[in-house]
N, C-alpha and C positions, 0 to 999 in steps of 0.2 A: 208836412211830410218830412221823415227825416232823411238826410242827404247819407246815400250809402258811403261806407269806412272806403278808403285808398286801399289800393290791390298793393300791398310792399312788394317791391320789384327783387328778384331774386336774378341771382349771378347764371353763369351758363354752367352746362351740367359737368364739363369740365372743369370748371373753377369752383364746383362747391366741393367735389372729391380730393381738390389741390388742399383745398383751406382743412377739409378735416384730415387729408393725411399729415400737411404742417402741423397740426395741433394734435397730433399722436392720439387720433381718436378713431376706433370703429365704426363698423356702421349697426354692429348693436348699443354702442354708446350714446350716439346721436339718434335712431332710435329711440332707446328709452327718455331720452331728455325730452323728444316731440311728441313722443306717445303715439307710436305708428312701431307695425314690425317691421322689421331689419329686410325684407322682402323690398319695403316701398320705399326705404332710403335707398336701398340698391337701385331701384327703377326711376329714382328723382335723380341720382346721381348720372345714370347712364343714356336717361335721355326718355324714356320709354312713357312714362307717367309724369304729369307735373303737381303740385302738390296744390292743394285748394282747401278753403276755411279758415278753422282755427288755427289747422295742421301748417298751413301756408303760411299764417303769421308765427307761429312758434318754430319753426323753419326758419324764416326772413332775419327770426332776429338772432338766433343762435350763429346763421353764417355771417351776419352783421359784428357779431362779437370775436367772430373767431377772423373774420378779415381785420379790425382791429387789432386783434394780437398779433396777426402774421406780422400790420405793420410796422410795430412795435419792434418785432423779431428783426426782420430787414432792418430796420434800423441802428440796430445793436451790430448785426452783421456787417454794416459799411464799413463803421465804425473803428472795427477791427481787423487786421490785414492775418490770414490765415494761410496754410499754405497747405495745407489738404482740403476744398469747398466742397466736393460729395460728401466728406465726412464729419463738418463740423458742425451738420444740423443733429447729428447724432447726440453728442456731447450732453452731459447734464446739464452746461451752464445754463442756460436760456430755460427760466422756470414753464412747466410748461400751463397749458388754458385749465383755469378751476372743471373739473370734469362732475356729476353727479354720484354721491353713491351707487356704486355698485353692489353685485349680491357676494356673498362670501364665497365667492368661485374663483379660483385662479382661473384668466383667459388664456388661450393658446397661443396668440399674438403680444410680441412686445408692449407692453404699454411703459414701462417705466424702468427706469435705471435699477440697476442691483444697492442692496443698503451696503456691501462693502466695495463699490465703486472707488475708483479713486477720485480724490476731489477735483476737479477744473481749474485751470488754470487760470491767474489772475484776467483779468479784464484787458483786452487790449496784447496778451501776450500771444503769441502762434502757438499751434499743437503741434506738439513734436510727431513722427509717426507710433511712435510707444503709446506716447496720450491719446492717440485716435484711436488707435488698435483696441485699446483698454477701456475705449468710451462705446467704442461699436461692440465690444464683446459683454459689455457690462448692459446694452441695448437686449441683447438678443439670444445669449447662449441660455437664462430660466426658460424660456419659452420654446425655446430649440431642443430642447430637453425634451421636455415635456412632448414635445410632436413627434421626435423620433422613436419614443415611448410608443405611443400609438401605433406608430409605424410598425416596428420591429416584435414589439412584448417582451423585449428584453430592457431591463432597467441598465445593466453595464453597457450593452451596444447602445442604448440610446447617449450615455456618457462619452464612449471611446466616440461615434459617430459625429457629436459636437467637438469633442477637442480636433480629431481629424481634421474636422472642416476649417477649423482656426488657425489649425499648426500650418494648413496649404495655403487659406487664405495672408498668414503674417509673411509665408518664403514669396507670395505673389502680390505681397502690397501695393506697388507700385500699380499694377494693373486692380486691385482690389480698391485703393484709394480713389480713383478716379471715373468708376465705374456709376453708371445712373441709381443702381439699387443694391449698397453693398452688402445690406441687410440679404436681397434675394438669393446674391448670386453665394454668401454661406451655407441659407437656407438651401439652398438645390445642392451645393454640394452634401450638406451632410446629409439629406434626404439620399441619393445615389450611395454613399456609403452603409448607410442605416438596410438600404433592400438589395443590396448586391445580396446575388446566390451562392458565394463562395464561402459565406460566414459558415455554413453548414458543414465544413470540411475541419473547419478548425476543433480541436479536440475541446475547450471552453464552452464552445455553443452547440455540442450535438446533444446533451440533457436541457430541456425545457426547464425554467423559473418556476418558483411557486406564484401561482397566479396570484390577482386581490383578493383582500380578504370579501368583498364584499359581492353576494352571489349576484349583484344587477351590474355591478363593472367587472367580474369575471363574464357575463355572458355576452355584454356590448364588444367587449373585449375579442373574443371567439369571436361574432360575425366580422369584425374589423379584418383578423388576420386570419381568415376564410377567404377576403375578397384577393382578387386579386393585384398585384402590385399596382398595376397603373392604376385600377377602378380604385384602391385605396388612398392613394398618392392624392390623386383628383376631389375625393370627397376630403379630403383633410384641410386642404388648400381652400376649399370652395365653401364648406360649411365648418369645418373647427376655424382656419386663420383669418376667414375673410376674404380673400380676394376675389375679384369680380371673374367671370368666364371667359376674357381675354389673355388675361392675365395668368387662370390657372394654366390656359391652353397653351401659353407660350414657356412658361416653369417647366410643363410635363412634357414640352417637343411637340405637341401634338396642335391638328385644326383648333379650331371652336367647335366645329359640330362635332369632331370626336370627341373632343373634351365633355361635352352637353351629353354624348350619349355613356360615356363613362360614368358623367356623376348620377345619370337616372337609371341605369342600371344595381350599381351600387345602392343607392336611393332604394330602388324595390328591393333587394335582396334583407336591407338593416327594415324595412318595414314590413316585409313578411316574416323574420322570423322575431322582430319587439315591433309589436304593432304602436307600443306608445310614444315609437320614437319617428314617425312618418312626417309628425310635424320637424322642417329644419332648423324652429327657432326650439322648441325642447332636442333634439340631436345634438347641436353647437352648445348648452349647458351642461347636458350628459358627456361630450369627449372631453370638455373642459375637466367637469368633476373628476372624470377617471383619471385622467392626468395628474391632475392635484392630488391626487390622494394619497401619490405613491411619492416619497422622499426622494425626489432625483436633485441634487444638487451637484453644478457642474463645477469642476478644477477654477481655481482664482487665474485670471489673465499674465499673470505674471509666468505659473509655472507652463500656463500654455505656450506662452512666447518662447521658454527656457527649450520646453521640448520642442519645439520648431526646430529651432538653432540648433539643437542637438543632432538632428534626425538631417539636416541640411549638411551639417557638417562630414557625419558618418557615411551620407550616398555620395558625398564631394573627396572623401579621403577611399572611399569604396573607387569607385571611377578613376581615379588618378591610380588607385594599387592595378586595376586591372589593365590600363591603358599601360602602365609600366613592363606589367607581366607579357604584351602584349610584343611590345617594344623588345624586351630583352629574348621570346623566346625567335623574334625574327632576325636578330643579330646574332643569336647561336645558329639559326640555322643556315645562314649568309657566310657563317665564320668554318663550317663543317661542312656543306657545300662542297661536292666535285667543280675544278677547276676547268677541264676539257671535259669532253663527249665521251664516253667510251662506251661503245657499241655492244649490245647485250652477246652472250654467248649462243650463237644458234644453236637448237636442240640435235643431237645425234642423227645418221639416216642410216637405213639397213640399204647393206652392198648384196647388190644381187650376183650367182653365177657363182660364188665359192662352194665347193663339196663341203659336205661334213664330215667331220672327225671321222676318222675311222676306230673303230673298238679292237683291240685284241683276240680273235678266235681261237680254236681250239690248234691241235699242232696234229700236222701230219704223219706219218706212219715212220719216216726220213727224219724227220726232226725228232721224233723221240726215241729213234737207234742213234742219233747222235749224242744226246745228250747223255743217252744212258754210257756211251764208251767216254763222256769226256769224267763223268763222274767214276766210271771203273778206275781209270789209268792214272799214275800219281803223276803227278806233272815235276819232273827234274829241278831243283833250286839251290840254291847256295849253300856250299858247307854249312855245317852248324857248328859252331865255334862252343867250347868248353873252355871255363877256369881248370886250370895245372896246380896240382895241389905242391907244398912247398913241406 
């Protein structure tokens, strides 16, 4: 008889989602490597399913390889004294785990550094906050593009929407450096930029873009921003970026079960009107592709930091001009200012009990034989004196 193979012991379902978010990998990456859908790495990760056969040994040994790398990593990381630690997992340095070909699809999620990144810094040196800034933007703004793309259907707000999120996150470094997920908390920011209602007021965005050229990402396109905000927001997050349903639900504000009935609502609306996109593992190719398709490249990290600094500047000399105006117009009127009380003028009263005028009547029979003898009679007056001629 032959003696059954060893069951290879696999890690908790927490610690296999750690290892493959270390080693900058999805869960259709890992997926395709074990030859299972992205469905049941989700359910091995989260607890729900555990993985058996072949499947379980090509599992065991992928996280066996990818725990080696992490140690590797950790070790590299002791090594070196860093002074921003949320952000230095970001960095290019640390090459990352040989990953499988992929299909020619741009993904929705970061997977790799920009080619005009800036290079890392020697071995052993610390990241300045520039160099982090620059490494997490060079992580995340391709991909942040592209979603906000989706989001919006406009190609410039999907741009303005990234640099936004960069320009708030560099004035808020300090709190952005030390945060658990500084990747998330841009993403949410430029997600809230990208669906704000107000865009619609500005004179730039009240004509619609020319759609894609192409009529199957013009009509995915339409059901996307048909749905609305939150149902879109949720399926973006959950089947284009990946994240699992606690996760989407706490990015969007909202439960889990709302969140669960947000994406399957959404879910029905994109399968009844493209029925070939019901499956979520062709759906997450399809947003990918539409994405890609369209030339979104975002601002280089340098002039994003420049516009920060500018835009920080201008609200900080803004604030101080009105604080001033503020200032001077309460000392003019401290300096013009009545010194005592003085008591308003009461209004007028009507005096009761006085007659009214009386008017001039006519004249009686006496007074107008008077008058007539004062006008007969010449009234006596003074010589009248004459010049004497000579």
């Amino acid at each position: 008889m032959t003696q059954p193979r060893p069951v290879p012991p696999l890690p908790s379902p927490k610690e296999r989602r750690r290892l493959r978010e270390a080693a900058s990998l999805t869960q259709a990456q890992v997926a395709a490597r074990v030859g299972v859908a992205r469905e049941t790495v989700r359910a091995w990760e989260s607890g729900r399913t555990a993985p058996r056969g072949p499947e379980r040994e090509a599992y065991a040994k992928l996280l066996a390889s990818l725990n080696k790398a992490d140690k590797v990593t950790n070790n590299q990381a002791l090594t070196s004294t860093l002074e921003l630690q949320p952000v230095t997992p970001l960095a290019p340095a640390t090459p990352p785990v040989p990953v499988p070909p992929v299909p020619p699809v741009a993904s929705l999620a970061p997977l790799a550094p920009r080619a005009d990144a800036p290079a890392p810094p020697p071995s052993g040196a610390p990241l300045t906050p520039a160099q982090a800034f620059d490494a997490l933007y060079a992580f995340c703004a391709p991909a942040l593009v592209r979603q906000a793309y989706l989001l919006s259907g406009r190609r410039e707000l999907a741009r303005e929407s990234v640099e936004w999120a960069f320009q708030l996150a560099w004035q808020r470094w300090p709190e952005v450096a030390v945060d658990r997920d500084p990747a998330g908390w841009v993403r949410a920011t430029a997600y809230e930029f990208a669906l704000s209602p107000w865009h619609r007021f500005r004179p730039r965005y009240r004509h619609p873009e020319p759609p894609p050229a192409d009529a199957s990402d013009r009509a995915l396109l339409d059901v996307l921003l048909t749905l609305p905000a939150p149902q879109r927001r949720t399926l973006l997050l959950y089947d284009g970026v990946g994240l699992d349903l606690p996760e989407t639900a706490a990015e969007t504000e909202a439960s889990t079960p709302a969140a669960a009935n947000r994406l399957l609502h959404a879910r029905e609306v994109v399968a009844s009107r493209l029925p070939d996109l019901a499956d979520p593992v062709e759906l997450h190719r399809r947003l990918a592709e539409v994405a890609s398709a369209e030339r979104l490249r975002a601002a280089k990290s340098t002039v994003v930091r420049l516009g920060s600094e500018r835009r920080a500047r201008f609200w900080t000399r803004a604030a101080i001009a009105f604080t001033i105006a503020i200032i001077g117009a309460t000392a003019l009127t401290a300096r013009t200012a009545p010194t005592r009380y003085e008591p308003p003028v009461p209004p007028g009263e009507t005096v009761q009990g006085v007659p009214p005028r009386a008017a001039p009547g006519t004249l009686s029979n006496a007074e107008l034989n008077l008058r007539a003898k004062l006008r007969a009679e010449t009234q006596p007056g003074p010589e009248r004196l004459l010049p004497e001629g000579r």
